[in-house]
Every structure is written in C-alpha cells, then in structure tokens.
N, C-alpha and C positions, 0 to 999 in steps of 0.2 A: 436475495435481497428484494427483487421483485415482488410484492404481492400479489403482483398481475399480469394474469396472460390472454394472449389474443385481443379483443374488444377491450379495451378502457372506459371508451365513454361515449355517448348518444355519438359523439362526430364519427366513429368507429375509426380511432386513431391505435393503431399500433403501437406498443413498446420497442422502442429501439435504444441502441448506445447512449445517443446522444437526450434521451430522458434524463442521463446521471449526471449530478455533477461530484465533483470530487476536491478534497480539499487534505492535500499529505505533509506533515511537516514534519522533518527529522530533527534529533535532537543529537549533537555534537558532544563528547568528552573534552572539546577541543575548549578551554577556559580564554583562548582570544578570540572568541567568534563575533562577529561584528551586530551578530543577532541578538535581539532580547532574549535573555533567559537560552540561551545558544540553540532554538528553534530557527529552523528556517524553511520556507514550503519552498515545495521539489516537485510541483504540479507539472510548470514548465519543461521538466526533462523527464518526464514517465510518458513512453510508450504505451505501455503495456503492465493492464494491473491481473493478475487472478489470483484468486482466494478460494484457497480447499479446504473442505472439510469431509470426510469420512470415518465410517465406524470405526475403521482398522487405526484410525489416529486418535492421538493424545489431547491434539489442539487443533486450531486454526493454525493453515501455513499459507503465507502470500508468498509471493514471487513480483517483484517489481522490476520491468526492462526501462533500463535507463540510456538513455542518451545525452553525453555530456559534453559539451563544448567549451566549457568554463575552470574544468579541473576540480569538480566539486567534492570528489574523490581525495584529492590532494590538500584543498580549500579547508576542509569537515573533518578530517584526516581520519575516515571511515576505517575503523581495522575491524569491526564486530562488536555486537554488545549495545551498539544505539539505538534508543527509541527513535520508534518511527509511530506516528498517530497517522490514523485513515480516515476519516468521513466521507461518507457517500451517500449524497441524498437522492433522491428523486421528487418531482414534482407532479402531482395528479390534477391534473385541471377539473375542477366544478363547475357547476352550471354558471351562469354568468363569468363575472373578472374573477373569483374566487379561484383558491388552488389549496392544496396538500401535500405539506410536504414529509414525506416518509423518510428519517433518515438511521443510519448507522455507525458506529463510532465505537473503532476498536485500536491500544494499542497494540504493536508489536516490537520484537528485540530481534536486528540483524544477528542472525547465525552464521551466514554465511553470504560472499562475493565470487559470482560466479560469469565465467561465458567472456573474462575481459577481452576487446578487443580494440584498438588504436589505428585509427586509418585519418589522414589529413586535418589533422587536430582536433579529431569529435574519438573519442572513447565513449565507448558499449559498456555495459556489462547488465550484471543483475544482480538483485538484494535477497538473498531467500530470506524470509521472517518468519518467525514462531512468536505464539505468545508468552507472557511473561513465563508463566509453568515451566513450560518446556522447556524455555532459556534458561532457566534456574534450572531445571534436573538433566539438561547436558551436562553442565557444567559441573555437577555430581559424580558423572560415569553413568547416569542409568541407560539402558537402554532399551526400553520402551519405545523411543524414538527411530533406533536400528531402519534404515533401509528406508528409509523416508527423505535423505538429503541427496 
C-alpha cells in the first residue's frame, strides 16, 4: 500500500502504522439491520487487519481479528458470504499545510470465521475474506483456491 519507504519528507519522518487510516464496513443479509442499506463500520472492533497477495493465489485474501463485546456476531448474523468494504488511506504531508492523500478501496466476501473464542463477555474470532472471484468459484467446487484457508 505504501508508496513509501524510509525518508518521506525534508522532516525525515518515517512511515509507521499509525500514517493509515482505515475505514471497514460490512454489509449484513440480515434485512432487520438498524443500518442504512444493512452497512455498518466495524473499525471499532478490528484488531488486526492483513491483506495477502501472492503469485501462488487466485486473489487477495484478508484476515480481520476482531474483538467484540457487543455480539455483533450474533447482531449481523454473520454465517459467510457478506461483503465487507476496506479503505485504507494514508496521508503524505507536503511542504507547507498541504497533504496527499493515497488511498485504496477493495471489496471482499467472508469465506470463512475462524479462531472463536469467549472469555468475560468480549468474543475473538477472525474473518478470512476473498474477493468477489474467488467467493463465486468456491462456491463452484473449484479448486484453485485448495490449501489457502
């Protein structure tokens, strides 16, 4: 995602985490959902985002660690199959007040819930996500995908 590494700018400021902002919102099959258009963003309860890409794959595959205190598991009634939207921007500071902002914007479709775990009313788990492609040629039989989840 980064364009940039080491040096950024005359300040000789480093690239860290906290350059990104990020902005996810899943989208429910659930036709009661209290949301517009049954989107609701799930910033608040991601840990932990990573997005793969390699030769040996078909697609992009995220993995979202979620922490949830609210049952939103239960609330969304996540079984697989929901779009989930990502954007991730970052911000590049210019010479004066100026800035740039670099951003990226991909769906994906839950394949899979993984890692659940329940301790003191906050439930764990994680989202694996494929893109749409992949989502459709699971759900085929292909396997191209084999060995990947």
């Amino acid at each position: 995602m980064s364009s940039k590494t080491g040096i950024v700018n005359e300040n000789f400021t480093q690239v860290s985490p906290g350059d990104y902002q990020s902005n996810v919102t899943l989208y429910s099959h659930n036709p009661h959902s209290n949301f517009e258009n049954g989107g609701r963003p799930i910033d608040g309860f991601i840990t932990e985002i990573n997005i793969s890409e390699g030769i040996d794959q078909s697609s992009l595959i995220a993995k979202l660690t979620i922490r949830d205190g609210v049952n939103l598991l239960e609330d969304m009634r996540i079984s697989g199959g929901e779009k989930i939207v990502i954007k991730i921007g970052q911000v590049e500071p210019l010479k004066g007040d100026a800035a740039k902002v670099h951003t990226m914007e991909h769906t994906f479709y839950i394949s899979d819930i993984m890692n659940y775990s329940r301790s003191l009313g906050i439930q764990t788990y994680e989202l694996q996500l494929v893109s749409r492609l992949a989502y459709l040629n699971q759900g085929k039989g292909s396997t191209h995908l084999k060995g990947t989840f």
